[in-house]
NUBA-768688 format. One line per field, with one value per residue: residue number from 1; residue in three letters; x, y, z of N, C-alpha, C, O in turn. Coordinates in steps of 0.2 Angstrom, whole numbers, plus 2048, in hexadecimal, padded with zeros to 3 digits. Example, Ala and Ser with C-alpha at 12.3 -4.5 7.8 and 13.67 -1.06 7.14 Angstrom:
% residues 2
num c(1, 2)
residuo c(Ala, Ser)
n_xx c(842, 840)
n_yy c(7E4, 7F5)
n_zz c(827, 823)
ca_xx c(83E, 844)
ca_yy c(7EA, 7FB)
ca_zz c(827, 824)
c_xx c(842, 840)
c_yy c(7F0, 800)
c_zz c(827, 827)
o_xx c(847, 843)
o_yy c(7EF, 806)
o_zz c(82A, 828)
END
This chain:
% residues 117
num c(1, 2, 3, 4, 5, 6, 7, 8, 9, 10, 11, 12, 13, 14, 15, 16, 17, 18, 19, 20, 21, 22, 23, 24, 25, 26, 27, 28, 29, 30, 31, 32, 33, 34, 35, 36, 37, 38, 39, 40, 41, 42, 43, 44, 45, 46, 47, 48, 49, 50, 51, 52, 53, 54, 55, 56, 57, 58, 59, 60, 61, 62, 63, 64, 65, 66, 67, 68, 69, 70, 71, 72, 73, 74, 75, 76, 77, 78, 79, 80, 81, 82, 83, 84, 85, 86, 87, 88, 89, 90, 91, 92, 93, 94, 95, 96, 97, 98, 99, 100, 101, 102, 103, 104, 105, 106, 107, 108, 109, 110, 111, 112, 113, 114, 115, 116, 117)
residuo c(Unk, Unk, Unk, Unk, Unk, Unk, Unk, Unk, Unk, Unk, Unk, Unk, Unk, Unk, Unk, Unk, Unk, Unk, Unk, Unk, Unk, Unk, Unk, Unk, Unk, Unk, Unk, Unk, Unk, Unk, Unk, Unk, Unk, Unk, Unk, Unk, Unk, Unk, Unk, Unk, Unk, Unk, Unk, Unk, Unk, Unk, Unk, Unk, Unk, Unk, Unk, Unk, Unk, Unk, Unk, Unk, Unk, Unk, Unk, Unk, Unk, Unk, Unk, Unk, Unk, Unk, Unk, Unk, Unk, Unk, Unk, Unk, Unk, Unk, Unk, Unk, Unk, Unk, Unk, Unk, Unk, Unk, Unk, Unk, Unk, Unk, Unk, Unk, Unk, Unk, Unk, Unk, Unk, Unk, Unk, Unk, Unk, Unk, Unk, Unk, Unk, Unk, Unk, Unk, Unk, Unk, Unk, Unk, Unk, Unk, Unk, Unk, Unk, Unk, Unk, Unk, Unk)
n_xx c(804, 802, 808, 7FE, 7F6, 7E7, 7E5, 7D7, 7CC, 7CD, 7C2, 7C0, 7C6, 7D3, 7D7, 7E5, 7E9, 7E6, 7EE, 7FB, 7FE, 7FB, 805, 813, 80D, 810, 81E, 825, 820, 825, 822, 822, 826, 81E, 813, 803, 7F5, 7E9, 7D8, 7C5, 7B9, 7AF, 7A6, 79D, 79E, 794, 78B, 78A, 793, 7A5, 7B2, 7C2, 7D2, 7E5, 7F6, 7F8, 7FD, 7F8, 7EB, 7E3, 7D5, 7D7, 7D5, 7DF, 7E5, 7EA, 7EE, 7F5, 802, 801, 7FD, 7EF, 7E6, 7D7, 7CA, 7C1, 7B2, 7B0, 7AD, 7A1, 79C, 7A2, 7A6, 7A6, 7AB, 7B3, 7C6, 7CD, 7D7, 7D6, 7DD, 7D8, 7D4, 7CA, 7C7, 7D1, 7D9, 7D4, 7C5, 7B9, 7B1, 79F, 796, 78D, 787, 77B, 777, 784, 78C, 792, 7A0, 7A5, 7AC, 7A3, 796, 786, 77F)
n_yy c(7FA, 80D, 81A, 823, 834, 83A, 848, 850, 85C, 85E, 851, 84E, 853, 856, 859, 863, 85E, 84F, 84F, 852, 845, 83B, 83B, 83B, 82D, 826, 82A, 821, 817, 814, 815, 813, 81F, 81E, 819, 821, 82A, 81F, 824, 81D, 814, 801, 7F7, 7EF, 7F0, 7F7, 7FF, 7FD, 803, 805, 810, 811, 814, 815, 812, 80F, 809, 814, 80F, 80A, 80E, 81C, 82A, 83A, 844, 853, 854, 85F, 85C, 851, 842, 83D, 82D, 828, 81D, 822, 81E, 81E, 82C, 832, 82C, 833, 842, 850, 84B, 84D, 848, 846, 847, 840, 842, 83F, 840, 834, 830, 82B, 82B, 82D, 835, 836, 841, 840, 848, 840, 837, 82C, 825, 822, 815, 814, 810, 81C, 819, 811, 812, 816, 81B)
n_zz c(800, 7FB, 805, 805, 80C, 811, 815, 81D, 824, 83A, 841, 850, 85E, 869, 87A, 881, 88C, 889, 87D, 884, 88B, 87F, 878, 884, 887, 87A, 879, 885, 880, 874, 867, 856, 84A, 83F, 843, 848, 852, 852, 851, 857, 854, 85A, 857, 866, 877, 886, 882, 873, 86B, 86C, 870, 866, 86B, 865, 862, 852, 841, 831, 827, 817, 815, 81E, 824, 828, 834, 83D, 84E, 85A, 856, 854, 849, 844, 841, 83A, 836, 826, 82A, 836, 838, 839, 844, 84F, 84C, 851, 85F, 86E, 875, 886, 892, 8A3, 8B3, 8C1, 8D4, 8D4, 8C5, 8B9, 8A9, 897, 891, 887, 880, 878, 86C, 863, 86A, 86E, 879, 889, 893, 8A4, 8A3, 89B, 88F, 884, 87B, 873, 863)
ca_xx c(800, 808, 805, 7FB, 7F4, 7E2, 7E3, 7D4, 7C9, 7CC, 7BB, 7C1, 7CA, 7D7, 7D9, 7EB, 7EA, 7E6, 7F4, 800, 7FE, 7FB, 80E, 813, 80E, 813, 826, 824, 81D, 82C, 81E, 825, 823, 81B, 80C, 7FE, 7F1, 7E0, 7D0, 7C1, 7B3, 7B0, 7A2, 79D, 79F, 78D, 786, 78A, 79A, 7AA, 7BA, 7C9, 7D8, 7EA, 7F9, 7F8, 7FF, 7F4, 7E7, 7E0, 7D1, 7D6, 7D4, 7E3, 7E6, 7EF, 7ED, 7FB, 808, 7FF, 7FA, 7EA, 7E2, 7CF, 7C4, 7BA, 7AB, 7AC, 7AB, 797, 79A, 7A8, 7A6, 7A7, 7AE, 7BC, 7C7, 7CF, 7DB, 7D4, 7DF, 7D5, 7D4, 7C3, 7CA, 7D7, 7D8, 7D1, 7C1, 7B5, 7A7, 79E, 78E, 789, 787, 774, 778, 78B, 78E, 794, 7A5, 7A6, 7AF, 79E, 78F, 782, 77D)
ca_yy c(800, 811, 81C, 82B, 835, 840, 84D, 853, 85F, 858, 84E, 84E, 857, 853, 85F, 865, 858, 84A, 84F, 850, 840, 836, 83E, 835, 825, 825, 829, 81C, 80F, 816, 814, 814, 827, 81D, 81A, 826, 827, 81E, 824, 81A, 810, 7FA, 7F1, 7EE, 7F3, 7F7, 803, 7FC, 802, 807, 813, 80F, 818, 814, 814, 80B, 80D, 814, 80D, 80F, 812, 821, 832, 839, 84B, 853, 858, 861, 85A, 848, 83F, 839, 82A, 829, 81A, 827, 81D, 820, 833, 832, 829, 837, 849, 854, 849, 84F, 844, 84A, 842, 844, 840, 842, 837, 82F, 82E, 82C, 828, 82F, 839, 836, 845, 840, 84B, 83E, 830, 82E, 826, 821, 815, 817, 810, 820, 817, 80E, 816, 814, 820)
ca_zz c(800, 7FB, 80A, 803, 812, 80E, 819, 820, 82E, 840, 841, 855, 861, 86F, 87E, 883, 891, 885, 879, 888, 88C, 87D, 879, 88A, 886, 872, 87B, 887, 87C, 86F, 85F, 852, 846, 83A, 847, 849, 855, 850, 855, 851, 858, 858, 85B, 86D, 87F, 88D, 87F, 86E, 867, 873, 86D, 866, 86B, 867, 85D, 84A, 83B, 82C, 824, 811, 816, 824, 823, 82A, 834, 841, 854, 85E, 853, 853, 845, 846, 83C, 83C, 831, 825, 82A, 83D, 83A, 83B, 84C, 852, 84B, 858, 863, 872, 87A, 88A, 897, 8AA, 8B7, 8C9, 8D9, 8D2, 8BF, 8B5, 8A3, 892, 890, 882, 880, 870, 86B, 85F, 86D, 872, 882, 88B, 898, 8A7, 8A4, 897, 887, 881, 877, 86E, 85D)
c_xx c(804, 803, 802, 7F6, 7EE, 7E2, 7DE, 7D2, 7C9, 7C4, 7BB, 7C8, 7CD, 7D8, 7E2, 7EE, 7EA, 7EE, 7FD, 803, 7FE, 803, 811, 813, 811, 81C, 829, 824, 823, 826, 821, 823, 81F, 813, 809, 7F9, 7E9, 7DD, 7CA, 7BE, 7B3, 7A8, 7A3, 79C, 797, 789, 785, 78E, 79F, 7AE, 7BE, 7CE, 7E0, 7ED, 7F9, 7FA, 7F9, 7F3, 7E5, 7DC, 7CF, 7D7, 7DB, 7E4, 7E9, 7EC, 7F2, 802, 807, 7FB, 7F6, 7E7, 7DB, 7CD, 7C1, 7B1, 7A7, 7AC, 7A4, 798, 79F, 7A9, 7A2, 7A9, 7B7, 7BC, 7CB, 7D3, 7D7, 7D7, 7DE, 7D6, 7CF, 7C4, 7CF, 7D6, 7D6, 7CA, 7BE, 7B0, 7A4, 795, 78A, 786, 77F, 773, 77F, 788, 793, 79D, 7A6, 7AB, 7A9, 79A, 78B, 780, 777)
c_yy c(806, 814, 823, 82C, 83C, 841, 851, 858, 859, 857, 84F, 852, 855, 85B, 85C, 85F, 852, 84A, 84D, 848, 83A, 837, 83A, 82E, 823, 824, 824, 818, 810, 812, 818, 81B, 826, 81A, 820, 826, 825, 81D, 823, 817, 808, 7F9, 7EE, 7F3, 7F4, 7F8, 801, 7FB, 807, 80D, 80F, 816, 818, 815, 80E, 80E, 80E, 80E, 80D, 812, 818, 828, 835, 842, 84C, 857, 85B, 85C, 852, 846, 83B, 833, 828, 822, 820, 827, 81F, 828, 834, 831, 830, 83E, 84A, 852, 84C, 84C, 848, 842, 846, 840, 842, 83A, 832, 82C, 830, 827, 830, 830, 838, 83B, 844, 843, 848, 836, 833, 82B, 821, 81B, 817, 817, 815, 81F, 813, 813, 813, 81B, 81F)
c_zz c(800, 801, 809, 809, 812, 814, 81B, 826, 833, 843, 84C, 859, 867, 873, 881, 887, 88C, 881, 87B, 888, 889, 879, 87D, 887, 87E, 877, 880, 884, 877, 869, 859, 84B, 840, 83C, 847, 84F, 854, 853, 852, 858, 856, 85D, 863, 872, 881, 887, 879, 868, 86D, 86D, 86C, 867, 86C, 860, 85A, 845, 834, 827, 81C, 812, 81A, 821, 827, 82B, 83A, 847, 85A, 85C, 852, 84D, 847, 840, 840, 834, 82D, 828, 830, 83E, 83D, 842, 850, 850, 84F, 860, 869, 877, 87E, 88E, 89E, 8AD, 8C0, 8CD, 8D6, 8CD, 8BA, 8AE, 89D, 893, 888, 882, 877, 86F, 866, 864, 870, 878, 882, 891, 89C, 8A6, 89D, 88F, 883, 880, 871, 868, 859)
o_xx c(80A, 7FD, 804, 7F2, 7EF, 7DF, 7E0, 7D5, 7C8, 7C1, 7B6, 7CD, 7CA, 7D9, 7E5, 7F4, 7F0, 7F3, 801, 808, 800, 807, 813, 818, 814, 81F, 82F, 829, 826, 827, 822, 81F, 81D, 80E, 80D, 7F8, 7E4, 7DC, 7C8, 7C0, 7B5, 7A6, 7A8, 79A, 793, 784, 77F, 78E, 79C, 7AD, 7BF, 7CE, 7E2, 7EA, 7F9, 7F9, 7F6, 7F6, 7E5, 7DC, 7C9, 7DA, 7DB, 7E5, 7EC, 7E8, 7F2, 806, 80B, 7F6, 7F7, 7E5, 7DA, 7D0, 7BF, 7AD, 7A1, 7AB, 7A3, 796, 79D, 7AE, 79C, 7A9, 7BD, 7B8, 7CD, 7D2, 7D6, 7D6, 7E1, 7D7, 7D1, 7C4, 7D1, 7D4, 7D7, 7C8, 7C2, 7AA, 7A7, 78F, 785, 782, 77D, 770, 780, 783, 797, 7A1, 7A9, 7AD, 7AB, 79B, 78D, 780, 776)
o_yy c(806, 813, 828, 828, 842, 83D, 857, 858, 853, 85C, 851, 853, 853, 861, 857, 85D, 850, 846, 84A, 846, 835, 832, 835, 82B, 81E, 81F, 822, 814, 80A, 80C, 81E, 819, 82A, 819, 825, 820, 829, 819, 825, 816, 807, 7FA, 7EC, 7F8, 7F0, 7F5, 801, 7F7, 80A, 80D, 809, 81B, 819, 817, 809, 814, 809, 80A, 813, 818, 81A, 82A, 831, 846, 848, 85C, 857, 859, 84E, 849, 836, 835, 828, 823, 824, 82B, 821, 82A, 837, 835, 830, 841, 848, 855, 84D, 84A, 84D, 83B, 84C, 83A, 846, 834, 82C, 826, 835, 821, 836, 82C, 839, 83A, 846, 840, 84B, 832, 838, 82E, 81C, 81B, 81C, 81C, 812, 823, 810, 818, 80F, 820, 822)
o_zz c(803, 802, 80C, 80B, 814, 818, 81B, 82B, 832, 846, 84E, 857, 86C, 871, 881, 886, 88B, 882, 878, 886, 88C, 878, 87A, 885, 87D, 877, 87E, 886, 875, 867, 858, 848, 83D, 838, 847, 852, 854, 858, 84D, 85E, 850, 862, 865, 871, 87E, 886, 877, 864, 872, 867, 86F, 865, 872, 85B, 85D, 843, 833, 824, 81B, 811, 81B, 81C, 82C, 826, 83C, 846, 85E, 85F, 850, 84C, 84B, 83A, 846, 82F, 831, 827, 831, 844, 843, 845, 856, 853, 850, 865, 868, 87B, 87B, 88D, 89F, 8AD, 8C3, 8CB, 8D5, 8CE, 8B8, 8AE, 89E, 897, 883, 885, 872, 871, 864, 861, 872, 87C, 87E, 892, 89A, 8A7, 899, 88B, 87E, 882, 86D, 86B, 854)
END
């Protein structure tokens, strides 16, 4: 596959925190510059379908754009399921992890990576 890379608007938005941090673990994990990070949705979880969020190398069928110096790959399909979506990182006594807000979700469970659309 040659790796041609259509550049698009970002469908999703990362906070400063999120950024920080998926930074962090990319240097940690040492992935390799030819990883990106894919966000997208799979079959499953409480509600229906859950998140995905992690580093993979592009895809043919990804749309592919940039968030504070990070390449993002995205499915084109799971746009529908994730425009306007913001991911955050929340580090409190109660929770820690990633943050999903997605205004296309008609209802979340509680553990906050599951939805239904």
């Amino acid at each position: 596959m040659t790796e041609t890379m259509n550049m698009v608007s970002t469908p999703v938005t990362l906070t400063d925190g999120a950024v920080k941090q998926l930074k962090r673990l990319r240097a940690e994990m040492n992935v390799p510059e030819d990883h990106g990070l894919r966000v997208g949705v799979k079959a499953g979880g409480c509600s229906g379908f859950s998140y995905e969020l992690g580093f993979d190398l592009l895809k043919e069928q990804d749309d592919v754009f940039e968030i504070g110096d990070l390449k993002v790959f995205m499915q084109k399909a799971h746009g529908l399921y994730l425009l306007g979506m913001e991911i955050d990182w929340v580090d409190g006594l109660e929770n820690r992890g990633f943050t999903f807000t997605n205004p296309n979700a008609k209802e979340s469970c509680g553990c906050g990576t599951s939805f239904s659309a």
